[in-house]
Each structure stands twice: as C-alpha cells, then as structure tokens.
C-alpha positions in Angstrom: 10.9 -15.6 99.5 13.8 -17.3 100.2 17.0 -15.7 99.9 19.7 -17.5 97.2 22.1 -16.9 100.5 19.8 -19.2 102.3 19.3 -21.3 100.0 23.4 -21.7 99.1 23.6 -22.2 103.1 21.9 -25.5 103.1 22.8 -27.1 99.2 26.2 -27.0 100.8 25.2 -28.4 104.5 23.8 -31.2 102.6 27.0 -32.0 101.1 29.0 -31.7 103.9 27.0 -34.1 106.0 26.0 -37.9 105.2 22.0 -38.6 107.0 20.4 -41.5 106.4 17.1 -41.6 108.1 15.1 -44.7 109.3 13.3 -44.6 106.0 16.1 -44.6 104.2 17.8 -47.5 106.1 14.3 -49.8 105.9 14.2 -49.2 102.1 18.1 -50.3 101.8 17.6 -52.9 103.8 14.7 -54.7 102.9 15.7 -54.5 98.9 20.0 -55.7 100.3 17.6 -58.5 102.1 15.7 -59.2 99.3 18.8 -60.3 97.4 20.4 -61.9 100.0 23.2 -58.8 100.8 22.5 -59.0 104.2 23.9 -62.2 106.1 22.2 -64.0 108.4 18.4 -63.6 107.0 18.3 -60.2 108.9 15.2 -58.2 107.1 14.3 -54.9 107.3 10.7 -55.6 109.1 12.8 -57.9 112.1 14.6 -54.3 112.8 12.6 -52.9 115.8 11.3 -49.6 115.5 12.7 -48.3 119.0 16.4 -49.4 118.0 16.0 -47.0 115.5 16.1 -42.8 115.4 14.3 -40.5 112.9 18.1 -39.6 112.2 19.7 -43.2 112.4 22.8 -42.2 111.2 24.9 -38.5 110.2 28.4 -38.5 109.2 30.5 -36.2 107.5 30.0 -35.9 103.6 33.4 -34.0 103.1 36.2 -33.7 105.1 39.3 -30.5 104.8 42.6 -30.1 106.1 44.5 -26.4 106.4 47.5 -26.9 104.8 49.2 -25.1 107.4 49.3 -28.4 109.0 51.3 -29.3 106.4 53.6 -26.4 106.1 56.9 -28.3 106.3 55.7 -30.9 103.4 54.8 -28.1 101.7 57.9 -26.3 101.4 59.2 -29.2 99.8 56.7 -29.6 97.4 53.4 -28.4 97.2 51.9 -31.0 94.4 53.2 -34.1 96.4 52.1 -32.9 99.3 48.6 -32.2 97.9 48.7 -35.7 96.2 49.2 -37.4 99.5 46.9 -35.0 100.8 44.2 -36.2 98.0 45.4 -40.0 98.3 44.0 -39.9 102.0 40.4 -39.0 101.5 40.1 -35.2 101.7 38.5 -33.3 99.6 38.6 -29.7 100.7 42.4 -27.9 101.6 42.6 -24.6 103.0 45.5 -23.1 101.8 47.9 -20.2 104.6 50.1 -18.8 101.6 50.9 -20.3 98.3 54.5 -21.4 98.6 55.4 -19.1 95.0 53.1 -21.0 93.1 51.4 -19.4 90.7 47.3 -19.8 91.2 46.4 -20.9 87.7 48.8 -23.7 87.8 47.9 -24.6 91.3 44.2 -24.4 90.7 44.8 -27.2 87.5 46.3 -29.0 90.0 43.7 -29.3 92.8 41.5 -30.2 89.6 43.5 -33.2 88.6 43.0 -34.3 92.1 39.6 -33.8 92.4 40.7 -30.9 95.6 38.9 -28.4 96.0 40.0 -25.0 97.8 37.0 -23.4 99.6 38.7 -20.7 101.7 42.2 -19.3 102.7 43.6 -17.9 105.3 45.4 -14.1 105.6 46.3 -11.2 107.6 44.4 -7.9 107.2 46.4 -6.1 105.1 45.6 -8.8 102.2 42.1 -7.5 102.4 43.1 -4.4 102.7 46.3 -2.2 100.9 46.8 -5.7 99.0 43.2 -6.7 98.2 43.8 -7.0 94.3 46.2 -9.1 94.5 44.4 -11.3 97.1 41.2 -11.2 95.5 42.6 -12.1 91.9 44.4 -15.2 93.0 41.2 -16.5 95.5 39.0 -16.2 92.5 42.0 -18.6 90.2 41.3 -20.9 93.0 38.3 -20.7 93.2 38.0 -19.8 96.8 34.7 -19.1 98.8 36.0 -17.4 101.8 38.9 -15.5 102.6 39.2 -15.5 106.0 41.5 -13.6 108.4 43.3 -15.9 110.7 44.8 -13.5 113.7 45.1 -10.0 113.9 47.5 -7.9 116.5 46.6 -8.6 120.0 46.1 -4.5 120.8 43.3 -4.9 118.6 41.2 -7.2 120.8 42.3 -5.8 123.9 39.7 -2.9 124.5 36.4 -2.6 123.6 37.4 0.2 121.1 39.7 -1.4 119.4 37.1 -4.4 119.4 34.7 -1.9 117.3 36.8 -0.6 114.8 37.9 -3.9 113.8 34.8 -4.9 113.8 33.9 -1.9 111.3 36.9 -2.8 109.5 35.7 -6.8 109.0 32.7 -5.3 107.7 34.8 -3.0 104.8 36.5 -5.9 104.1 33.0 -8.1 104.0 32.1 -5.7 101.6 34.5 -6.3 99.2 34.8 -9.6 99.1 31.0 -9.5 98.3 31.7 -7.5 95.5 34.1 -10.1 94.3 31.3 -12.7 94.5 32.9 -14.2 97.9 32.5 -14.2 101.8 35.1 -12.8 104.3 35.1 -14.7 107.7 37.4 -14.4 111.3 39.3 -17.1 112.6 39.7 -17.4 116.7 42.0 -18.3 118.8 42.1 -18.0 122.5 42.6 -14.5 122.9 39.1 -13.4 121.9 37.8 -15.3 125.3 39.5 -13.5 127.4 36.6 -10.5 129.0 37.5 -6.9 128.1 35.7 -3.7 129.6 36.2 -4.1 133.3 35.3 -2.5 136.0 32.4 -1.3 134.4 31.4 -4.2 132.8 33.1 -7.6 131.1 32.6 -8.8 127.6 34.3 -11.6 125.6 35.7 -10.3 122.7 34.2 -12.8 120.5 30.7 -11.7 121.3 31.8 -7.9 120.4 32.5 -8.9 116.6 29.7 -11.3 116.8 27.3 -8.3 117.3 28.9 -5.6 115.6 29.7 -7.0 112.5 26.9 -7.8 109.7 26.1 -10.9 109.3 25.0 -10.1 105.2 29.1 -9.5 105.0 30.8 -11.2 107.9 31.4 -15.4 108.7 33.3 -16.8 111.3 35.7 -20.2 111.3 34.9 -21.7 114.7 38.1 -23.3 116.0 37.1 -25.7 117.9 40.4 -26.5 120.0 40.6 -22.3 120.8 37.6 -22.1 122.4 37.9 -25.0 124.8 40.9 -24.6 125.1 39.8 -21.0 126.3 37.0 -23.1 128.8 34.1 -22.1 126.7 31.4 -24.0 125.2 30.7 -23.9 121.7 27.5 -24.9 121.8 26.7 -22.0 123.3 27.8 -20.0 120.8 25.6 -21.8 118.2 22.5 -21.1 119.9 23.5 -17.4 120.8 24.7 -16.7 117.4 22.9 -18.9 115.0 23.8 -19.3 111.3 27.2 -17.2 112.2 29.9 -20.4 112.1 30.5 -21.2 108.7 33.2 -23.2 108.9 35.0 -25.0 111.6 38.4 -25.9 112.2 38.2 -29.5 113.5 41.7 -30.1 116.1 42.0 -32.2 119.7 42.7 -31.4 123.1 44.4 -33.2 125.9 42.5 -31.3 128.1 43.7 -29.0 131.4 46.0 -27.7 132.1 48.2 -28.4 129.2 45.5 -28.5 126.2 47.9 -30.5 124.3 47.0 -30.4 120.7 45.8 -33.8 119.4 45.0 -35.7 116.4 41.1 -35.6 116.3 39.9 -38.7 118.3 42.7 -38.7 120.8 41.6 -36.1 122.9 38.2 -35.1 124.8 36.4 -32.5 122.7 33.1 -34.6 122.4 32.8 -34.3 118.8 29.6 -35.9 118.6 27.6 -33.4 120.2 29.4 -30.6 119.0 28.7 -32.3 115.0 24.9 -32.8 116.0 24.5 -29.5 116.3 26.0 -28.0 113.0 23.1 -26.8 111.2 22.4 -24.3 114.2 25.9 -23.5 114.0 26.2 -22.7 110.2 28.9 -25.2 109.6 29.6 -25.8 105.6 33.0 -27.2 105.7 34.7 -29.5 108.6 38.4 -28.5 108.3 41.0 -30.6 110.1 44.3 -29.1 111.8 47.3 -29.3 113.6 49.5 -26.6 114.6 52.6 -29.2 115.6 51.7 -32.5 114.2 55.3 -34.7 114.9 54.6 -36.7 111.7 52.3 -34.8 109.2 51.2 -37.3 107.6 50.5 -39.9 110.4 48.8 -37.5 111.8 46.1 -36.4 109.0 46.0 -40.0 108.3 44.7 -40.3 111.7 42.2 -37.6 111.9 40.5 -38.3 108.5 39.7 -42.0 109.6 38.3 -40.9 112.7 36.5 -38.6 111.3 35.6 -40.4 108.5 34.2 -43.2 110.5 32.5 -40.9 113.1 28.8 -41.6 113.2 26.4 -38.5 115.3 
C-alpha cells in the first residue's frame, strides 16, 4: 500500500517540475505542424529520433524566494514588496518573521496575489517554549514546513550535542505532525565541518541525517552552504534519499571567496544538481540571497534564469 506521505511526496514533485517527454513533444508538434505553427514546414516525423531524449526537456514548474532576501524592502512594506515579488513570476515566498503583520491579513494577501507560503523559517525556541504561537500563525498561512534555520554553534560542535539536537528535532517533528505539518533543518556551513576526532570524524550533517526520523524530520538543502563547505550534494541525495525536501537555490563565485551570486552567475552546475531532484526529495526550489546590492535586480535575475533553465 502506498503511503498518502508518499503519495503527497510526488503530487507536489510534479508540480514543481515542467517534463515533457519525446512523446509529448512529437504529439505537439505534429498537431502545431499540422496547422502551420511551426515555421519552416518543420514536422514532427523530420525530427530524428537520436536528437531526442526519453526526457527531452525538465524545467522548473514553480519557483520561491525567502523573503529574507528581501528584508530591507520588507521593512518598508511588506504588500509592495510581495506585489513586486508576485509581479516577477514567483509563486512560492518563504517568509523569516512577519514584519508585525498579523497572519490573517497577510495570508488574504498572498491570496490576492496568487502567493503561496509553503514553509518559514525560525529559531528553536518557536518550536519549542513558543510553539502555540508559532503553530497558530503557520496554520493562518497556510504553511507546510516550519523549518529551523540555525541553531547555536555549541550545539553542532560535539557529537553529543549533535544527538540531543537531534532528539530535540524529532520533539519538535512530532508536533508539527500533530499540527498537520512537517518540521525541517536548514544548513549552513558549519554542519560540514568533522566532529569526533581523534577517535573518529563525522560531518555533522550526517549525525542529524541518521539520528533523526525521517516520518518527523525534513531538511532544506542550501545549496551555496554546502559547496561552499567543498561538499557535493549529490552525494548527499544518493546517501540520504527522499531526506531534502526543499532546497534553497543561491550562487557561488567559487574559491576562495564563495562570493554569493545571483543564480546563473556563478559555478554551482545547476543542471546536474536539478536532474537529480526526485532522489533528493526536492518539492519546492527556493531562491536566496543573503546580500543582494539591489533586491530587486537581483531576484529579477535569478527567476529568469531559472525560469528559462532547461535539465
């Protein structure tokens, strides 16, 4: 029997990402060809078969921004910075605080924009001492995940520490479960760097990974973190299948100065890292920038990139 988890996992892969297979394409274009949509009498039966791949073409169906990106903007006004926001193309935000705005009000807002707010990001004690009050206003909202963003350093710095906040990821799992949503963990850097020596080194990341249940507990891949860090995500999504539910989708310079970058301008290779998101888990594509020098140049510029991307 399938599980409805299972079966939620891949209704919202399929609307995340855009595939048109070589069936697909044929049909389209022998019935454009047929009416004369497609200049220069190309038809459908003149395309060779090797030009084309069982997958011709994937792109992505939706793409979010983190409204952190947009913090400054946001102070100033949070609906005309969500309008702008909406007036670009994207369809998912992920909101880091709520500026004093009350969540009802904000939540008929993202509606009139057609927005909406899968996840949020907070620190621990809002799933912990002030759960309540976090879960009521994610559920106004309509949020899916609440995900913790950082936690103290101390706590990934032993492999002790490592395990009790592993066991308290899986508390908070729980009741975000109970509230009919999904706790996750956002990384950074820090959780790459090996704890446990002499006797043995481990990556911190690979500690939460395995002690954490995967019924309770996702994790946001940020994908600048980890290279930044020198690891290889894809190595992650065949060691730890399914666990990446989300990603956080930002560009690198590259060594030694990882200079944040609009996505496009730097040398993540996106392509292989997208061809590979139904190992990872990924359900929502989530575009930031920690220091963008205009905000709105600059998710103008990753949204068409990304738009655009084929993989």
């Amino acid at each position: 029997m399938v599980s409805p988890y299972t079966v939620a996992k891949f209704g919202s892969l399929s609307q995340s990402l855009v595939v048109t297979t070589r069936r697909d394409f044929l049909t389209t274009a022998a019935a454009a060809a047929a009416v004369g949509l497609m200049p220069g009498a190309v038809r459908a039966a003149q395309v060779p078969h090797s030009a084309l791949s069982d997958r011709l073409r994937t792109r992505l169906g939706r793409v979010g921004l983190q409204l952190y990106t947009a913090r400054s903007e946001m102070a100033k006004s949070v609906e005309a910075t969500l309008e702008k926001v909406a007036a670009i193309g994207y369809r998912d935000v992920e909101f880091a605080g709520y500026f004093d705005r009350d969540p009802g009000a904000l939540r008929a807002k993202l509606d009139s924009l057609a927005l909406t707010a899968p996840s949020c990001h907070v620190g621990m004690p809002q799933v912990e001492a002030q759960w309540a009050t976090t879960a009521a206003a994610a559920k106004a909202l309509g949020h899916q995940w609440v995900i913790v963003a950082s936690v103290p350093g101390k706590s990934l710095a032993s492999i002790e520490g490592l395990k009790d906040l592993a066991k308290r990821f899986n508390e908070a799992g729980a009741r975000c479960r109970d509230a009919g949503m999904r706790f996750a963990y956002h990384n950074h850097n820090a959780e790459f760097k090996p704890v446990g020596a002499p006797t043995g080194s481990v990556m911190p990341l690979d500690v939460l990974l395995g002690e954490t249940d995967p019924a309770l507990v996702d994790f946001e891949m940020d994908l600048y973190w980890i290279t930044n860090a020198g690891q290889d995500p894809l190595a992650y999504f065949k060691k730890y299948p399914g666990r990446f539910r989300l990603a956080h989708v930002k560009d690198s310079g590259g060594a030694p100065q990882h200079e944040m970058r609009d996505v496009g301008a730097g040398v993540i290779n996106w392509t292989a890292i997208f061809r590979e998101s139904k190992q990872a888990g990924f359900q929502h594509f989530i575009v930031e920038h920690d220091q963008p020098k205009d905000v709105f140049a600059s998710i103008t510029a990753s949204y068409r990139y990304l738009s655009t991307l084929e993989f």
